[in-house]
C-alpha positions in Angstrom: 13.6 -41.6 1.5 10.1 -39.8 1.6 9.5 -36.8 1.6 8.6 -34.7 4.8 4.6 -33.7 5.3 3.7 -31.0 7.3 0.2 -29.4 7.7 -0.6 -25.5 7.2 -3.4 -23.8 9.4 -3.8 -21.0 6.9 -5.6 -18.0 9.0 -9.0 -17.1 7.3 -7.9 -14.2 5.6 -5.2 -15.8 3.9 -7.4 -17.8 2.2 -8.1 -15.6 -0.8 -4.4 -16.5 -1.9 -4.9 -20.4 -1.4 -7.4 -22.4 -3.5 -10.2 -24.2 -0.8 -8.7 -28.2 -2.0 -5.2 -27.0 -0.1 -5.9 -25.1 2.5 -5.6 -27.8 4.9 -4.2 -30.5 3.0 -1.0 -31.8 4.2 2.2 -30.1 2.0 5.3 -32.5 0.8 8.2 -30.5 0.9 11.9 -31.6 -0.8 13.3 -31.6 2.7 15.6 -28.4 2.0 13.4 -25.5 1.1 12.9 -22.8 3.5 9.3 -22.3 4.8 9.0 -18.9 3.2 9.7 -20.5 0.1 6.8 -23.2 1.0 3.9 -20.5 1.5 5.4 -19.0 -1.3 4.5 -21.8 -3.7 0.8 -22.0 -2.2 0.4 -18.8 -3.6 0.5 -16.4 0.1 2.9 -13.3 -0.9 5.3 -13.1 2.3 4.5 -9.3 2.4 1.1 -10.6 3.4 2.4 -12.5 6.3 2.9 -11.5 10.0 4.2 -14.8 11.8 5.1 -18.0 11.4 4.9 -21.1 13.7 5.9 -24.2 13.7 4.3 -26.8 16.5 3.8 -23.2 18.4 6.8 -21.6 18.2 7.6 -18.9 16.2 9.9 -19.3 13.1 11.7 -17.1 10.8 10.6 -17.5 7.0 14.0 -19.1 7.1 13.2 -22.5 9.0 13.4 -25.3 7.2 10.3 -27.4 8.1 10.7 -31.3 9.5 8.3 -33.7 8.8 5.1 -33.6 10.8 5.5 -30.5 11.8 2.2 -28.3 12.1 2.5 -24.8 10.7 0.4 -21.8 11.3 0.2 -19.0 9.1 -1.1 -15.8 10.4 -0.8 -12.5 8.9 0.5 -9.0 9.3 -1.1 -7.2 12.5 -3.1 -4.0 11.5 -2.2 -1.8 12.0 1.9 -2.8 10.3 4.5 -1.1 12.2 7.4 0.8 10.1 10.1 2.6 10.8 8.8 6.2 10.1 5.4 7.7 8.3 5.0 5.4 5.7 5.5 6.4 2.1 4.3 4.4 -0.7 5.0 3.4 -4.8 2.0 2.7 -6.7 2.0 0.2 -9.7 0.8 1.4 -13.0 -2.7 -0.4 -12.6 -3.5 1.9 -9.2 -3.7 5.6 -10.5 -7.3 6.2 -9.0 -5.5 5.0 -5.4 -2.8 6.8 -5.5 -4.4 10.0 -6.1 -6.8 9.4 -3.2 -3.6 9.1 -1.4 -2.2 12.5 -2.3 -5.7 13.6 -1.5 -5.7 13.0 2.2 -1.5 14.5 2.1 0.0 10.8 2.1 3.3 10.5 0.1 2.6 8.2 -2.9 4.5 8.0 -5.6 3.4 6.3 -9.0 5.3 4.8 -12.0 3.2 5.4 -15.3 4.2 3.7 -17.9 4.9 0.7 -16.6 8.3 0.5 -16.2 8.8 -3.3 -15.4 9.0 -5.3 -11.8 12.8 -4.9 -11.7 12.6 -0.9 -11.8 9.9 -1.0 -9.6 11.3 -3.0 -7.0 14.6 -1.1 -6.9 12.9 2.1 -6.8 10.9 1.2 -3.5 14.6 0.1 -2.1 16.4 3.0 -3.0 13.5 5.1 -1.7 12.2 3.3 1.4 8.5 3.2 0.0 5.9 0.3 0.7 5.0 -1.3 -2.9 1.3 -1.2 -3.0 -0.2 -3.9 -5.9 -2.0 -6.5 -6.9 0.7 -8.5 -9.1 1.7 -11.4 -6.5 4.8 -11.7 -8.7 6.3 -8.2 -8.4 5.6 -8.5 -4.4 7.9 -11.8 -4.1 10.8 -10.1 -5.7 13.7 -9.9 -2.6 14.6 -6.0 -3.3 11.4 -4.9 -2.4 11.9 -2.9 0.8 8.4 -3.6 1.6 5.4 -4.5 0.3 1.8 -4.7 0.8 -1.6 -6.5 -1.8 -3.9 -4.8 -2.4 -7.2 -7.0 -2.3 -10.2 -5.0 -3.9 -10.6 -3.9 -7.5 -12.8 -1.0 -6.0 -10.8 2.2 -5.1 -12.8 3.3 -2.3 -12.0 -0.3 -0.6 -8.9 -0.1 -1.4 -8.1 3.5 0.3 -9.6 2.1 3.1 -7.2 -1.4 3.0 -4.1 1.3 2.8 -4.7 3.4 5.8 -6.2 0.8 8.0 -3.1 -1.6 7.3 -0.6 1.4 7.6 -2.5 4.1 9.4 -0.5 6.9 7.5 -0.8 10.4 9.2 -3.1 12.1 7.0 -3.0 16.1 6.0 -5.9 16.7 3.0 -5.1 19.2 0.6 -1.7 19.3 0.7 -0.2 17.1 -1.5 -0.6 17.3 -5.5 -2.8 14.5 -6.8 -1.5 15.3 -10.2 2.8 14.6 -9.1 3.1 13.8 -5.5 4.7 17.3 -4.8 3.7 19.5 -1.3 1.2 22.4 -1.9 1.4 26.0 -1.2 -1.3 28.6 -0.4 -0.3 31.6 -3.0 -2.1 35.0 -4.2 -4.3 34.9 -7.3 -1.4 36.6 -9.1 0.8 33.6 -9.2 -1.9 31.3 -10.8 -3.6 34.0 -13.0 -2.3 32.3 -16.4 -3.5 28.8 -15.4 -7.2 30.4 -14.7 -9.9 30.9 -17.1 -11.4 33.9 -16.9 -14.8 32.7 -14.8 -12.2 30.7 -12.2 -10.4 34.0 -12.0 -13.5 36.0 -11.3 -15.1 33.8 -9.0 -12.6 32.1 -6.4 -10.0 33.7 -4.2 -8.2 31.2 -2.5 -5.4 29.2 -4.5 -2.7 26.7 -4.1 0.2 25.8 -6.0 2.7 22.3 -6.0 6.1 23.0 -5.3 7.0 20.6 -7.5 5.4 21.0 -11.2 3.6 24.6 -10.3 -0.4 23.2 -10.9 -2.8 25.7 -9.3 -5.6 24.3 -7.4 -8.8 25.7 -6.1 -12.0 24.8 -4.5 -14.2 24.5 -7.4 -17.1 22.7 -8.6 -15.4 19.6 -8.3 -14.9 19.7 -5.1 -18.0 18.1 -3.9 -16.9 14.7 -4.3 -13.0 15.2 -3.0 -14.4 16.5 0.0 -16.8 13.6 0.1 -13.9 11.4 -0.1 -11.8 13.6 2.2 -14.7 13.4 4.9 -15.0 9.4 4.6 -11.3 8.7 5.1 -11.3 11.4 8.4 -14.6 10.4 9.8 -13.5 6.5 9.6 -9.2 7.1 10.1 -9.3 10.3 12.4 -6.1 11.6 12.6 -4.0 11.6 15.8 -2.0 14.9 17.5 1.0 13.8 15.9 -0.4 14.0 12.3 0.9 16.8 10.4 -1.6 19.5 9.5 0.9 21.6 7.0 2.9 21.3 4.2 
């Protein structure tokens, strides 16, 4: 008995995932694979995909496709609704996103060393965190809670993938970029032992993470975090509900 054909209409931006040569030519399928598995195999991560149809119905990644059916593959709508502010775990190779992240006050954590797919995957389960990455392997693993690619190299493009996909509530300067932990405004005092003796002299106004103690301060470097901070706002401005405090 042959086996069933079906056609894909890929949508465009899917097509970074799909080599040119099979984007619309027809798919033989073994007759018992689920769809999901299908796109799958073409290379599209299901984290990257909204809906499914099949001759213009909607499917689940579930359906089992017939032959001659025509399938459309669309992607996820942008902004991606989740239940709750999203919260996200970075992969080893996206350090300079996540502390842009914890730069504009969204909750990123980040795994460095690597400490493997498995581990990774489990840890956005047990913690309810979107995997961010570009490893198309570690997003198809089934214990991922969630998961989103990342499609630039350039961190700049990718901070502005993350918040117009999620559309996290954003609250600069509150968030550690060193550990992920929340920020507190304290006196001079408390910080004096991490200050060198021109820092001490010349600034006034300090915070410290809850979380590993690192003072911070509005110094020289600042010029290009605010840069980055005014970007993010100017392009993403942030709604009444956005928190504005640690």
């Amino acid at each position: 008995m042959d086996r069933p054909e079906i056609r894909l209409d890929i949508d465009p931006e899917l097509h970074v995932f799909v080599p040119e040569a099979r984007r619309a030519a027809p798919v033989r399928t073994d007759g018992s694979s689920s769809l999901g598995h299908v796109v799958e195999a073409l290379g599209i991560p299901l984290t990257e995909v909204g809906t499914l149809e099949a001759d213009g119905r909607p499917v689940p990644a579930s359906h089992v496709p017939a032959d001659g059916e025509r399938i459309a593959v669309r992607p996820v709508p942008r902004p991606q609704p989740l239940p709750g502010p999203p919260r996200f775990l970075l992969d080893i190779h996206l350090g300079t996103l996540t502390r842009r992240l914890r730069l504009l006050g969204v909750d990123a954590a980040y795994e460095n060393p690597d400490i493997g797919d498995a581990a990774l995957a489990a840890r956005s389960a047990e913690e309810r965190r979107v995997m961010l990455s570009r490893d198309r392997g570690l997003l198809r693993r089934r214990e991922l809670w969630a998961g989103a690619y990342v499609y630039s190299h350039r961190p700049e493009e990718q901070l502005r993938e993350v918040l117009g996909r999620f559309a996290p509530p954003l609250a600069p300067w509150t968030r550690c970029t060193a550990c992920n932990g929340l920020l507190r405004e304290v006196p001079k005092s408390e910080v004096a032992d991490q200050l060198a003796l021109g820092t001490e002299r010349t600034y006034d106004t300090f915070a410290r993470c809850t979380a590993c103690g690192k003072a911070y301060w509005r110094g020289a470097h600042h010029g290009h975090l605010d840069a980055v901070v005014a970007a993010a706002l100017a392009e993403f401005p942030p709604g009444p509900a956005d928190a504005r405090e640690a």
